[in-house]
C-alpha positions as CSV (number, residue, x, y, z in Angstrom):
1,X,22.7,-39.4,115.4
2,X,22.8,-37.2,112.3
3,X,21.8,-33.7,112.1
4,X,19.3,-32.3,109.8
5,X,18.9,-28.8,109.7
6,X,16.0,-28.7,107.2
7,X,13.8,-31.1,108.6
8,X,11.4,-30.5,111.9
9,X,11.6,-33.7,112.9
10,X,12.6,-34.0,116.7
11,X,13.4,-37.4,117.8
12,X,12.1,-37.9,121.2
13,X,13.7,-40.5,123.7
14,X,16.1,-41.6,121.2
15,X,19.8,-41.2,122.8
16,X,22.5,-40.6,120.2
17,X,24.3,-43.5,121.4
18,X,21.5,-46.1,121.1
19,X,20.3,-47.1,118.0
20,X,16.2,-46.6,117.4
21,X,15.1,-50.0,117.1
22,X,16.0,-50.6,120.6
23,X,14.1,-48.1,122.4
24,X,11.1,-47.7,120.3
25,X,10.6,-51.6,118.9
26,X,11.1,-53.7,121.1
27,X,7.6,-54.5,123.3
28,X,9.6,-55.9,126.4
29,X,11.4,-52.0,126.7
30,X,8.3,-50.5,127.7
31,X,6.5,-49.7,130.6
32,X,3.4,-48.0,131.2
33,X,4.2,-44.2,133.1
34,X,4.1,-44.0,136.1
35,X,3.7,-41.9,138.9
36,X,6.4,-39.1,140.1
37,X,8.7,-37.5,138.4
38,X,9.7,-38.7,134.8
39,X,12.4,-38.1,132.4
40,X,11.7,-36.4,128.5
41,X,14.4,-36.6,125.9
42,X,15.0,-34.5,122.9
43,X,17.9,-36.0,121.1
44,X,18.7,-34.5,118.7
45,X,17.0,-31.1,118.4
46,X,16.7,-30.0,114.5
47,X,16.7,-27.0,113.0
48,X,20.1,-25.9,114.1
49,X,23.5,-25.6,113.9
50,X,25.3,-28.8,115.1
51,X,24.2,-31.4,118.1
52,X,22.2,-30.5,121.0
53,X,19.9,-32.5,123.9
54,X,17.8,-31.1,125.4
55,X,16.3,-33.9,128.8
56,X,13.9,-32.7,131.4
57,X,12.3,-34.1,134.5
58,X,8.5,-33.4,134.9
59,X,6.5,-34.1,137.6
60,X,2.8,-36.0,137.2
61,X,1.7,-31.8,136.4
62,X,3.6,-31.6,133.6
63,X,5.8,-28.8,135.0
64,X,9.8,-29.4,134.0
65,X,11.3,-29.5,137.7
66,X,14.8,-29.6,136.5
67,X,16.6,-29.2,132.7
68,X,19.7,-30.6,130.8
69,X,21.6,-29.5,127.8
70,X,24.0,-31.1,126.3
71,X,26.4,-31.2,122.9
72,X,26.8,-34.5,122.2
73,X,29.1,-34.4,119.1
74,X,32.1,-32.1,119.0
75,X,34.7,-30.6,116.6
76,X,37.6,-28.3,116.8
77,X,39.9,-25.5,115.4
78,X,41.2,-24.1,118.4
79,X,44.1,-26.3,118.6
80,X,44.4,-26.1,115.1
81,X,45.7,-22.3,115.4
82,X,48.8,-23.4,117.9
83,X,51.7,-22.8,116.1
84,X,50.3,-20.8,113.0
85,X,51.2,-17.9,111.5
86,X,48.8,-15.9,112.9
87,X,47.6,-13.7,109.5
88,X,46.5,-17.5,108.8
89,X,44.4,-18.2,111.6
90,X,41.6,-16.1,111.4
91,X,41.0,-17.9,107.9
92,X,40.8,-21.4,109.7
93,X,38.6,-19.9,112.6
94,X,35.5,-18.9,110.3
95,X,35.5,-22.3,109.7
96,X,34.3,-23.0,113.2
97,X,30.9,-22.6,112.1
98,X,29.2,-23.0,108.7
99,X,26.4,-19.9,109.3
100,X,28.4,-17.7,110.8
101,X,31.8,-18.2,108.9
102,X,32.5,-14.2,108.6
103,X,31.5,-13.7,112.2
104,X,34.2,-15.6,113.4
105,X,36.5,-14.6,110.3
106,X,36.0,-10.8,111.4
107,X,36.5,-11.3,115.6
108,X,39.3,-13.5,114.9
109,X,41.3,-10.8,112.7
110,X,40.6,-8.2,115.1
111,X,42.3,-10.3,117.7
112,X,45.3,-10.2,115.8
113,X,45.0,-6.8,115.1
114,X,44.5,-5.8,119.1
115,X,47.5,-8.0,119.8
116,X,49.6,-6.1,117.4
117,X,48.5,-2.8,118.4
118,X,47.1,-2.1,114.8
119,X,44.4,0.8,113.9
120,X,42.8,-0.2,110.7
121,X,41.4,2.3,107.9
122,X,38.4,4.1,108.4
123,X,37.2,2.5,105.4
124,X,38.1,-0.7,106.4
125,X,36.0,-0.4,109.2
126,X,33.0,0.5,107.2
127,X,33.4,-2.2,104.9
128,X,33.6,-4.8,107.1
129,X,30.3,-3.0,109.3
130,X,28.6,-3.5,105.9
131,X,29.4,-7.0,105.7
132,X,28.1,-7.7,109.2
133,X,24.9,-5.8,108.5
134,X,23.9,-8.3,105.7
135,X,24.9,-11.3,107.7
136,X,22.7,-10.5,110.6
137,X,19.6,-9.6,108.6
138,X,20.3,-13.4,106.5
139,X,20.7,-14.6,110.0
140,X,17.4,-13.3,111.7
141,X,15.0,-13.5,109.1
142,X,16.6,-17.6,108.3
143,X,16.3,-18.3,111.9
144,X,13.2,-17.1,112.3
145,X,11.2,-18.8,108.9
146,X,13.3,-21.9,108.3
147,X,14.6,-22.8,112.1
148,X,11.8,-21.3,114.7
149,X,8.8,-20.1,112.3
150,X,7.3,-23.9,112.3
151,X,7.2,-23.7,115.9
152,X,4.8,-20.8,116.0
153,X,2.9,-21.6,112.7
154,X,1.2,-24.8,112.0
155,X,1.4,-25.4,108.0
156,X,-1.6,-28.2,108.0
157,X,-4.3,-25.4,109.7
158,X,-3.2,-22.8,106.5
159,X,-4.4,-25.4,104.5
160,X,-7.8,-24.8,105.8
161,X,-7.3,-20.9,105.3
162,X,-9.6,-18.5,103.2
163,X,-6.9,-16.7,101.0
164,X,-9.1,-13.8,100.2
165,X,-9.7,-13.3,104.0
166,X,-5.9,-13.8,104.9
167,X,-4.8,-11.3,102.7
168,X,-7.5,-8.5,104.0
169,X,-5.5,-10.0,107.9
170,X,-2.2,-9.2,106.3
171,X,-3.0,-5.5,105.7
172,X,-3.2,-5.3,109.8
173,X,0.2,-6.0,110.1
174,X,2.4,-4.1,107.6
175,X,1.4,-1.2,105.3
176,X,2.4,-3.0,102.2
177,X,1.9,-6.5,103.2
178,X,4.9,-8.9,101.0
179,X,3.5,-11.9,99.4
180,X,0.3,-11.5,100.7
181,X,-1.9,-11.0,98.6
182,X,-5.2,-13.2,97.5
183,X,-3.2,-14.9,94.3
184,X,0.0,-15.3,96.1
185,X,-1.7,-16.7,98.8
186,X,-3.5,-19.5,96.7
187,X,-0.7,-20.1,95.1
188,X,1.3,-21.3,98.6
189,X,-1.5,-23.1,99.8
190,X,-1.3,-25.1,96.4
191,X,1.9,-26.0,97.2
192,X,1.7,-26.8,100.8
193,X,-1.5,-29.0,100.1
194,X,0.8,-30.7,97.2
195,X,3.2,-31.5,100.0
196,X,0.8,-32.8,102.1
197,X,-1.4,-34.9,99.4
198,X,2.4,-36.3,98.8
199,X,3.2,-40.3,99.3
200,X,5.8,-39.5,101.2
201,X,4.6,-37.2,103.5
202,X,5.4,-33.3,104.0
203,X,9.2,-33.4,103.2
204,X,10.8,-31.0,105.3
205,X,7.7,-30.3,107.6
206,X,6.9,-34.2,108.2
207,X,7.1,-35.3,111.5
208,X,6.1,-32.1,113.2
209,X,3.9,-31.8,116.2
210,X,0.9,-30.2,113.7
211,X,-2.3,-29.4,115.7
212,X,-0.9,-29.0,118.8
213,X,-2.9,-27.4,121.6
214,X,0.5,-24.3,121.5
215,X,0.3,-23.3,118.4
216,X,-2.4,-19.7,118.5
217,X,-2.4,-18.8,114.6
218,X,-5.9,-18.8,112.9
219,X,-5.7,-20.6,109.5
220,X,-5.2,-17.5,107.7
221,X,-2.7,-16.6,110.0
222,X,-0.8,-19.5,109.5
223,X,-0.8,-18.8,105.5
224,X,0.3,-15.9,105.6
225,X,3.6,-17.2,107.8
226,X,3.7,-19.9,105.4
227,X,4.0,-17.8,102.4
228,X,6.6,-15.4,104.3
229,X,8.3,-19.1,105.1
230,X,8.9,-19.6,101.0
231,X,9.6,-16.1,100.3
232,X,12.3,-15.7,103.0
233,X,13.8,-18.6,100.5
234,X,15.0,-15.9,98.0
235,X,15.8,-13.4,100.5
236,X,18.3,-15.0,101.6
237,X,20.3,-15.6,98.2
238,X,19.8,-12.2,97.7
239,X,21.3,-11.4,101.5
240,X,24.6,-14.1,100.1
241,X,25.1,-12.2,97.1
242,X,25.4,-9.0,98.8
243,X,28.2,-10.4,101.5
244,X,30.3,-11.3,97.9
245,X,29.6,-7.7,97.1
246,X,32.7,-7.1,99.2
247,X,33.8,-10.8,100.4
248,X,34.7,-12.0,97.2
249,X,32.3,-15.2,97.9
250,X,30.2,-16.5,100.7
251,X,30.1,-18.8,102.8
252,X,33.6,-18.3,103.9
253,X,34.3,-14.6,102.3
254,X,38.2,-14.0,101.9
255,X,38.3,-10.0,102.0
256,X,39.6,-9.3,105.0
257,X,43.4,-9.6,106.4
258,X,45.3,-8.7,109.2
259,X,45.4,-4.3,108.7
260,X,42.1,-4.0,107.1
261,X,40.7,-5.3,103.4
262,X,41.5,-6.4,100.2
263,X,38.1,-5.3,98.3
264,X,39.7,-1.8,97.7
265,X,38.2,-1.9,93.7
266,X,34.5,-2.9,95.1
267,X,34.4,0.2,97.5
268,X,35.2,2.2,94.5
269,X,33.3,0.8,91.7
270,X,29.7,2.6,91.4
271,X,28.2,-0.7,89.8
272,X,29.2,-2.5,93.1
273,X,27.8,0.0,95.2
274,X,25.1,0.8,93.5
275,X,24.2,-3.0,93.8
276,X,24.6,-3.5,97.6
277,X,22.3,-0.4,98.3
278,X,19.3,-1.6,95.8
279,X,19.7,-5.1,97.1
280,X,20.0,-3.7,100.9
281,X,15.9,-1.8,100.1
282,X,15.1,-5.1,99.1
283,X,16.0,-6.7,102.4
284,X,14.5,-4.0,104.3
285,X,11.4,-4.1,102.4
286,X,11.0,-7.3,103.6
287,X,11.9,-7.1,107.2
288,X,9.3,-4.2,107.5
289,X,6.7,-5.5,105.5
290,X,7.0,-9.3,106.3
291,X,9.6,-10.1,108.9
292,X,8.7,-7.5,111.9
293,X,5.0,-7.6,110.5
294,X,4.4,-11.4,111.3
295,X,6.3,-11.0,115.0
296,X,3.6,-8.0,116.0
297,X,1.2,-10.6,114.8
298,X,2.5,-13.7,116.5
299,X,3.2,-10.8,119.5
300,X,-0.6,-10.2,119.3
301,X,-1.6,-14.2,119.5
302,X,0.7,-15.5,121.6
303,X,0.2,-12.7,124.6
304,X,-1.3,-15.6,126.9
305,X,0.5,-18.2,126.1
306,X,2.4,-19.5,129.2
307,X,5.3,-21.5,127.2
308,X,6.4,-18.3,125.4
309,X,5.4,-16.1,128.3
310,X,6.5,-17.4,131.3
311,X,8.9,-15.5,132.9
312,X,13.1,-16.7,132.0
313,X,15.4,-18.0,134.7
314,X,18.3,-16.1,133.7
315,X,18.1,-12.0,133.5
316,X,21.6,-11.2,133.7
317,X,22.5,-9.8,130.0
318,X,25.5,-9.2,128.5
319,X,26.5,-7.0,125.2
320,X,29.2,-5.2,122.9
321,X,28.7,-1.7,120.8
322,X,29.0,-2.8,117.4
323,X,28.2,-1.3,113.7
324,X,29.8,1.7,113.2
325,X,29.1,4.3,110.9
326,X,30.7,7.6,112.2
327,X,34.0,8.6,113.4
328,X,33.1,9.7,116.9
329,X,33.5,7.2,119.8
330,X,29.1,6.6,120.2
331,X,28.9,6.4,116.5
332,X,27.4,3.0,116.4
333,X,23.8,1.5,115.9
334,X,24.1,-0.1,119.1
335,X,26.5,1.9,121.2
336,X,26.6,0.5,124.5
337,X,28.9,-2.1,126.2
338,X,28.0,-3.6,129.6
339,X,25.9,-5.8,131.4
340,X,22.5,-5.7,133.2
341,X,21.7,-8.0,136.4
342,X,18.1,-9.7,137.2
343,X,16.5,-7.9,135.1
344,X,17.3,-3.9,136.4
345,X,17.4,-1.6,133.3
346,X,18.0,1.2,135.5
347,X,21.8,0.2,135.9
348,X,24.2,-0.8,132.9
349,X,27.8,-2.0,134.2
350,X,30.9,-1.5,132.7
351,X,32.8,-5.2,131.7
352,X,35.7,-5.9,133.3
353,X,37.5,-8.3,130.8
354,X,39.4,-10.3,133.4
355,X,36.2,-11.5,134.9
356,X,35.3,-13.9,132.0
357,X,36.2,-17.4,132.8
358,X,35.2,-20.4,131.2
359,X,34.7,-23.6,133.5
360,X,34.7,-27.3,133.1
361,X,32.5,-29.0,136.3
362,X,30.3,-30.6,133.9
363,X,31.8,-29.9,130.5
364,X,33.8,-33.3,129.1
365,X,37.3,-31.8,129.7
366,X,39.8,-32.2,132.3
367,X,40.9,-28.8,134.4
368,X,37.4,-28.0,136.1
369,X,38.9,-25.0,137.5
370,X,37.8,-21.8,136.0
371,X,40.2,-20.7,133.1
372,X,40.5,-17.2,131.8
373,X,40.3,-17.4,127.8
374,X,43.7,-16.5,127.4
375,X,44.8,-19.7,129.4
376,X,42.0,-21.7,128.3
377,X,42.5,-25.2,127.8
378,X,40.7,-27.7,125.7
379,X,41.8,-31.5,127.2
380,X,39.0,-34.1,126.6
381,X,37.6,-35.8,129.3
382,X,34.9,-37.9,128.0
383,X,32.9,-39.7,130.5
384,X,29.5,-40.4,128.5
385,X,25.8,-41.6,129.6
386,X,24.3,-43.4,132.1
387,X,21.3,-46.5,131.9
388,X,17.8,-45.0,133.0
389,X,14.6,-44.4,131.4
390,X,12.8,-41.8,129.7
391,X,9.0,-41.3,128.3
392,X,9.0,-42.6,124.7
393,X,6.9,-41.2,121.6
394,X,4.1,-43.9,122.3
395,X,3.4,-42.6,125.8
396,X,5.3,-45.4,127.7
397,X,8.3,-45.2,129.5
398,X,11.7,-47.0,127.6
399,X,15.1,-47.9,128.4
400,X,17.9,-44.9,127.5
401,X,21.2,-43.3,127.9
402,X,20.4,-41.1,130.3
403,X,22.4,-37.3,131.6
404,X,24.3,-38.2,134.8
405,X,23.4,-34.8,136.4
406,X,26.2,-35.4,139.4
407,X,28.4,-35.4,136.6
408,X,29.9,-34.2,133.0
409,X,27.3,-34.2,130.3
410,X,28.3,-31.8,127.6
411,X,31.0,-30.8,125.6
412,X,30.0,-27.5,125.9
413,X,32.1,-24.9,128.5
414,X,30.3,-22.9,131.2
415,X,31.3,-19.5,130.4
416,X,30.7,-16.7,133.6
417,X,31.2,-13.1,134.1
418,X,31.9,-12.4,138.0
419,X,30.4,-16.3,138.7
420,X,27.5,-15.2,137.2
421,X,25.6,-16.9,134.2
422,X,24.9,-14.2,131.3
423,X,22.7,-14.5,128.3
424,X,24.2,-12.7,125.2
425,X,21.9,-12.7,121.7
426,X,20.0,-10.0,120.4
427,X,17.5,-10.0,123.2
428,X,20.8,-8.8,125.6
429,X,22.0,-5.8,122.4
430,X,18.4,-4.5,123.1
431,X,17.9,-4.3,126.3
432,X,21.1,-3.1,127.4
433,X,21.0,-0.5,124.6
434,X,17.9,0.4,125.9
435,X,18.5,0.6,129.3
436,X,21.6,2.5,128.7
437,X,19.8,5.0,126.7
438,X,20.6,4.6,122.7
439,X,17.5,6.8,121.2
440,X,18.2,3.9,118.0
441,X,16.8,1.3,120.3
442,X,14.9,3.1,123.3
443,X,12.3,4.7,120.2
444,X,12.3,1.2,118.2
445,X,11.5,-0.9,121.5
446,X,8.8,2.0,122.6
447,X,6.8,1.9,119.1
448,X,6.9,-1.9,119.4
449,X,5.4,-2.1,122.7
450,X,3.2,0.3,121.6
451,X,1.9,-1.3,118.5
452,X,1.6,-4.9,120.4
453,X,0.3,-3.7,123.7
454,X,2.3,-5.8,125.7
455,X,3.9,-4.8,129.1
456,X,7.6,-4.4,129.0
457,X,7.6,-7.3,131.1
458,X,7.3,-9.2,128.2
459,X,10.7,-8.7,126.8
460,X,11.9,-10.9,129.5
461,X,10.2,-14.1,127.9
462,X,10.6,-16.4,125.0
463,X,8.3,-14.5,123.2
464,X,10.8,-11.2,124.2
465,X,14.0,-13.0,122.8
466,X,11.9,-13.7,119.4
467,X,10.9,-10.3,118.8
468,X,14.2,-8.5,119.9
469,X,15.5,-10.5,117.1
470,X,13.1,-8.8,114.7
471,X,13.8,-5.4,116.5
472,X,17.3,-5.5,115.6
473,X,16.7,-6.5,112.3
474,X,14.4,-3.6,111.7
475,X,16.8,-1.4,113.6
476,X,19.5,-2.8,111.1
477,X,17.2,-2.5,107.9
478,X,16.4,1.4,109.0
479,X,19.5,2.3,109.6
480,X,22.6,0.6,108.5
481,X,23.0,2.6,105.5
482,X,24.2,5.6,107.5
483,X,27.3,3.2,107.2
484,X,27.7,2.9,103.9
485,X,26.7,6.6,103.0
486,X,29.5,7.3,105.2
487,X,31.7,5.3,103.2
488,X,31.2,6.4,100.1
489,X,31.5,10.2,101.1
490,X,34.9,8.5,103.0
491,X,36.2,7.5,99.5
492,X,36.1,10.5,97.9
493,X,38.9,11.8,99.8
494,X,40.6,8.9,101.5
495,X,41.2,5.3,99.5
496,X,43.1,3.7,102.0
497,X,41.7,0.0,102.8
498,X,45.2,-1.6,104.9
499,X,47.7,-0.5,107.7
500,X,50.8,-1.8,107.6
501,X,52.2,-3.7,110.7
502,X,55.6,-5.3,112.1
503,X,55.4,-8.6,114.1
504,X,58.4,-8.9,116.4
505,X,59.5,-12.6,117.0
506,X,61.3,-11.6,120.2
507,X,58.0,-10.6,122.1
508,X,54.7,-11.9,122.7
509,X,51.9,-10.1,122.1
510,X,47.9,-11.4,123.5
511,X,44.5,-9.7,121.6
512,X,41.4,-10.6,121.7
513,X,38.6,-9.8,118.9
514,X,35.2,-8.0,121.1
515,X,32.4,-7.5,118.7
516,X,28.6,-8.9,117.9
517,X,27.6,-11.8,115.8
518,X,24.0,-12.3,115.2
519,X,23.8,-14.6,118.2
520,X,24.9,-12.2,120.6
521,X,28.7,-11.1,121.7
522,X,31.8,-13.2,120.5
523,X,35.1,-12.8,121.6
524,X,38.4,-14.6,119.8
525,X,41.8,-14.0,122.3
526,X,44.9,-14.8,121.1
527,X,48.4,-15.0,122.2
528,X,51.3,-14.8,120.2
529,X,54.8,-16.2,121.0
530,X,57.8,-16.2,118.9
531,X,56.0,-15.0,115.8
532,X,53.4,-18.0,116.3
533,X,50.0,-18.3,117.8
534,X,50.8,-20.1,120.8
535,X,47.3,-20.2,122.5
536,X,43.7,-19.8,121.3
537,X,40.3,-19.8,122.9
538,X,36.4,-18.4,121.4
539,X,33.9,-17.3,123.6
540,X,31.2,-17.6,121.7
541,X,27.2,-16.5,122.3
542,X,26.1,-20.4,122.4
543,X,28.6,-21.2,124.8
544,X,27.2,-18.6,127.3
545,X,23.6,-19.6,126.4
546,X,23.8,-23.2,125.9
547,X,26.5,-24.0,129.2
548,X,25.9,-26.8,132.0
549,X,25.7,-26.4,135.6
550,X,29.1,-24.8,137.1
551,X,30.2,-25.6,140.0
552,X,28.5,-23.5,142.4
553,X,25.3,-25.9,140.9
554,X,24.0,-22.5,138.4
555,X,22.6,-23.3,134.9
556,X,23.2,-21.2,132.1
557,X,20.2,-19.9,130.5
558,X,19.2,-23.1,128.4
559,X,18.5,-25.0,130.8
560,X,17.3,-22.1,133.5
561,X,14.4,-21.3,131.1
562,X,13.0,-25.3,130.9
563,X,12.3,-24.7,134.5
564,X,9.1,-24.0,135.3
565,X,7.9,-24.7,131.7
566,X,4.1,-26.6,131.4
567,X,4.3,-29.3,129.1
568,X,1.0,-30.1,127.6
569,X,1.6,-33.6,126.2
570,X,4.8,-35.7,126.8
571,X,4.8,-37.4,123.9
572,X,5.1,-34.0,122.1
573,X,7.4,-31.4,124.4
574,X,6.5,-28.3,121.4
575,X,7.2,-26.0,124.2
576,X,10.6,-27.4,124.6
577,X,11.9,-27.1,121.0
578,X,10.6,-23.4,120.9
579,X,12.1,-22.6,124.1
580,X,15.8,-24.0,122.8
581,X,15.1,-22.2,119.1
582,X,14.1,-19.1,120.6
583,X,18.3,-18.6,121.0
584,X,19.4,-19.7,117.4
585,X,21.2,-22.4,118.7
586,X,24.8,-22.9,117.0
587,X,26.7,-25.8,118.2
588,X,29.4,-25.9,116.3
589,X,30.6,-22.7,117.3
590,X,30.3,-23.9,121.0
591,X,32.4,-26.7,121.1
592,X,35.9,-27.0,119.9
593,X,38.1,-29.7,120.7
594,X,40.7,-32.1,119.2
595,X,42.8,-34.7,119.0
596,X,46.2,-33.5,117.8
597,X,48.1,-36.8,117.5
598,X,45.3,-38.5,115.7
599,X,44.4,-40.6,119.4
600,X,40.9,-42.4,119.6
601,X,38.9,-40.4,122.3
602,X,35.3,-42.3,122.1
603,X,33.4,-44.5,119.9
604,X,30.3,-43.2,119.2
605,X,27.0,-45.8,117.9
606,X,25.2,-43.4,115.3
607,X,22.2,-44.4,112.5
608,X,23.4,-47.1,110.2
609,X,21.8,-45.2,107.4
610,X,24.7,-42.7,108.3
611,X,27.5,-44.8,108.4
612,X,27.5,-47.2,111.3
613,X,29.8,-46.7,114.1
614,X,32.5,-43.8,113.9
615,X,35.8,-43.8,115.6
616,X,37.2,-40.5,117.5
């Protein structure tokens, strides 16, 4: 089934591998529900990067008594790297994901780099901090507007808004309230009452679950989101151009090599500098004034809602120090590597690298056994769906392709640390950062409890996750220049961007690239033979989020979170869509697999209207 990431459509009951017309059209499919425990499919879930499932069981209370998640398409560039030189690789790996090409692009040069023993340029370092400033502001404030806003802010109530009245609500929120005001409010409802008076519906918000009993926003509430929703639209060209300040382009940016950077005229051209830090204010006027500003509000609305507040299943946390902007060895934004366990912040532990495994119990790859990444393997086994039924968008139960829970179901791994599930993201860089101590985080987390009211219980929740996401952003927006003030002081006396290096065909070398991308802590490991890359594995955030059950029968946090969740109506499982957005989901990075000799794995049914069937 093809993905959109632009529409909010979420096709419910419809199994990728079974065309619509025979689960929804056909009279003789359906059933009327009964009693006991019945099956809801989400397949696929919009909005993100790639293709995800998302099936739970319910009981007749509407409460999910046991979760699935599954990646039901898969691609590869793992085994792409095997045999490469590896100065070339990292330039395949950013193509692992099309959002977060320079994450991957940055972890997978360090790899390198650690498996060569090299020590880039100071200014090197900077540079590239810089470049993963930007991306993780573009990252937060697109995820939260064009991905997960719509599932907190229902576009056909701000039609019924009073602009002049939304605009006084704005001015409770942010000091100098963006795009708020009476005229620019008018304005947006013009357009989204345009999109809804058109023929063919709402565009990219038709299909939505509007009006549903979730959503807390007033009317002007929901305008002022709305207009934030358009505006975030040119934020995030301007966040693009500033990554080809000193990537040369984006998507994709080509600056960086093995030893440091190329961009050595950008770092010392005023006009280039000049333009990163004006465009940077602009990026940080927004976060404060818009961005963070419409999280204390939905913060302040959403405090009793039970599918944002109820408690998550996982609260093991895991995190990297990352952003530099200071020689000294705690001069980062976020400073602290470890882990936390069920929740204590009164005990950060030190990672022990050799504890990460990756596993393969339910994952659609042979060699179950838990693999360190530096012997990871990447096999298919692809064992497919099973007949059963599900509740369909009418109400009534219909035939499907169901999860066989005894067995595989995703092509995503189950990453552990220890045997024990861990959530990375933003929600992990703040806590753990705050529980070990960073005076960054510890004051930013403090004023935002403060200003909301809400318990620091609440950080533990969907509605936690969201809001550490706009924490970090603001953190970012507040203080990532320090980085490039540093830099440019740097270049005044040093103007060295690249260390020079030796690879020795007769030994082998293994690195591994540690570092944050905006959807939590990614790791690349490499191992070098003979010149060549002979082996390479990513451990990336949505792999640790999104995994299966391992083999001891623990889910990662995905599906631990859909347990316990109240659904309100069947028909139109909101709660489960904001649970899954609430982590950014990014498929694409999670699952990489391929074929080398060109063999056909599986053949796959998908939507004529895409091309028919497609043969692996």
């Amino acid at each position: 089934m093809s993905e959109n990431n632009t529409s909010v459509e979420n096709n419910i009951s419809v199994e990728s591998n079974t065309p619509p017309e025979e689960t929804h059209s056909k009279e003789s499919n359906t059933t009327s529900l009964p009693s006991g425990p019945k099956r809801i499919v989400v397949d696929p879930i919009t909005r993100i990067e790639g293709h995800l499932r998302a099936e739970v069981v319910v009981g007749d209370d509407g409460v999910v008594q046991d979760a699935f998640v599954s990646s039901t398409l898969w691609r590869g560039l793992e085994v792409i790297a095997k045999d490469r030189d590896p100065r070339n690789v990292p330039l395949l790996m950013q193509r692992i994901c099309g959002v977060c090409t320079y994450s991957h692009y940055l972890r997978s040069t360090m790899s390198v780099e650690d498996a060569l023993g090299i020590t880039i340029p100071f200014n090197a370092d900077l540079v590239r901090t810089l470049m993963n400033t930007v991306l993780f502001i573009h990252d937060h404030v697109v995820h939260f507007y064009h991905l997960h806003g719509v599932d907190w802010v229902d576009l056909t109530s701000a039609l019924k808004a009073d602009p002049a009245l939304a605009a006084k609500e704005a001015f409770k929120y942010a000091k100098y309230p963006v795009a708020a005001g009476e005229a620019d409010l008018r304005e947006v409802q013009d357009k989204l009452a345009k999109f809804a008076s058109n023929p063919q519906g709402l565009g990219p918000f038709a299909n939505a679950y509007w009006g549903h009993g979730t959503y807390k926003f007033t009317p002007e509430q929901n305008l002022i989101a709305m207009s934030h929703y358009l505006k975030a639209l040119e934020v995030q060209r301007i966040a693009a151009k500033m990554m080809a300040i000193f990537g040369g382009k984006n998507p994709h940016p080509q600056s960086l090599v093995v030893g440091g950077v190329t961009c050595v005229m950008d770092i010392l051209d005023p006009t280039r500098l000049s333009e990163y830090m004006d465009n940077f204010k602009k990026l940080r006027d927004f976060i404060d004034n818009a961005y963070y500003a419409d999280i204390k509000m939905a913060a302040k609305m959403y405090a009793n809602e039970p599918s944002v507040t109820k408690p998550m299943g996982v609260k093991n946390f895991m995190t990297s120090k990352d952003f530099v902007y200071g020689r000294g060895k705690d001069d980062y934004i976020f400073n602290t590597t470890g882990y936390i366990l069920d929740g204590d912040l009164s005990k950060v532990f030190d990672i022990d690298e050799d504890k990460i495994t990756e596993e393969a119990t339910h994952s659609w790859y042979q060699d179950d056994e838990p693999q360190h990444p530096y012997d990871g393997t990447t096999i298919p086994n692809y064992t497919g769906f099973v007949d059963g039924k599900s509740v369909g968008p009418e109400g009534k139960m219909v035939h499907s392709k169901n999860i066989d829970p005894k067995g595989k179901y995703s092509w995503i791994k189950s990453p552990r640390y220890d045997e024990k599930p861990m959530e990375v993201g933003p929600l992990a860089d703040i806590l753990i950062n705050y529980a070990g101590g960073n005076k960054i985080v510890v004051d930013a987390v403090n004023e935002f409890l403060k200003e909301t009211g809400l318990p620091k219980a609440a950080l533990f929740t969907t509605l936690g996750r969201t809001a550490a996401r706009a924490i970090q952003a603001k953190i970012l927006g507040e203080y990532g220049l320090k980085t490039f003030y540093t830099l440019v002081e740097n270049t005044k006396v040093d103007e060295e961007t690249c260390a020079s290096y030796v690879i020795d065909n007769d030994k082998e070398y293994k690195g591994r690239g540690l570092g944050l991308a905006p959807r939590g802590m990614l790791i690349h490991w490499i191992r070098i033979k003979n010149g060549l890359c002979e082996n390479y594995q990513a451990t990336v955030p949505s792999t640790w989020n999104a995994s299966p059950v391992d083999a001891n029968g623990v889910k990662g946090p995905y599906e631990a979170d859909l347990v316990g969740l109240k659904i309100e109506d069947l028909t139109q499982p909101l709660e489960i869509i904001r649970i899954i957005h609430s982590y950014d989901p990014c498929i694409a990075c999670a699952v990489h697999v391929m074929d080398t000799k060109g063999n056909k794995l599986s053949e796959y049914k998908v939507d004529p209207l895409y091309g028919g069937v497609c043969n692996v």
